[in-house]
Steps between C-alpha positions, in 0.01 A plus 500: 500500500282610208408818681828597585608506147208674380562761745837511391393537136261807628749664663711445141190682313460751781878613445424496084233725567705757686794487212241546221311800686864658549528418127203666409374169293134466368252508728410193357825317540476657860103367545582135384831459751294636799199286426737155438651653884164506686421148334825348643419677819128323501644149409791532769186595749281237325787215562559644820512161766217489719609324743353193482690171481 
């Protein structure tokens, strides 16, 4: 379930990302949205089920 939302949240960030590029924000601003994407990517991969019971 947790991995869901966190993917959820990524794709959130991903589309933020887009908007502030089109925007022309800071790179900064830009930098700190893609890097909280890719760590809501890892921890939707990192709570990913496994399979095991």
């Amino acid at each position: 379930m947790i991995s869901v939302v966190l993917f959820a949240l990524a794709g959130i960030l991903i589309g933020g990302v887009i908007q502030l590029v089109k925007s022309d924000a800071t790179k900064f601003s830009i930098g700190i949205t893609a890097v909280l994407a890719l760590l809501a990517t890892a921890g939707g991969f990192a709570w990913w089920p496994s399979g095991e019971a």
